[in-house]
Residue, then its C-alpha position, 0 to 999 in steps of 0.5 A: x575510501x578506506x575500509x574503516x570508513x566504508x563499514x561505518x557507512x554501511x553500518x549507519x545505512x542498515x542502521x536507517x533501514x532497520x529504524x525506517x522499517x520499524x517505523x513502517x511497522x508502526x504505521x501499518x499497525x495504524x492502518x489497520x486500526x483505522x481499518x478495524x475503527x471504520x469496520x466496527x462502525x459499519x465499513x467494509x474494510x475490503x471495499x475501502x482498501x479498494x477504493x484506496x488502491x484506485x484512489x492511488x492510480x493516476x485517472x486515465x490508468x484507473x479509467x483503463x483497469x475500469x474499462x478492462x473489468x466492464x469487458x472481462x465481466x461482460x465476457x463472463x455474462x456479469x455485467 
């Protein structure tokens, strides 16, 4: 691959990454919208980004997390 050819190539894939992170950008801002919506109409956003991030977990990982949150609770006179 000659060199001309390899800066050009490397040239388009910084060029996609900045056009995608700009996009993530964007999304992120709509996140956090929808978050600021649902915490004026009485949500709490913590609680929601929670259930999210278990939302996300396969069942038997989530099952496990739950259950090592019941024991260190349990150790800690919580439960």
């Amino acid at each position: 691959m000659s060199d001309i050819i390899a800066a050009d190539q490397l040239r388009l894939f910084i060029e996609r990454i900045e056009r995608l992170e700009e996009e993530k950008r964007g999304i992120s801002d709509d996140i956090k919208d929808v978050y600021n919506e649902a915490k004026s109409n009485g949500f709490d956003a913590k609680a929601m980004r929670a259930i999210v991030r278990l939302r996300k977990m396969e069942k038997n990982a989530r099952d496990e997390a739950e259950a090592i949150l019941e024991t260190y609770k349990a150790a800690l006179g919580m439960a």
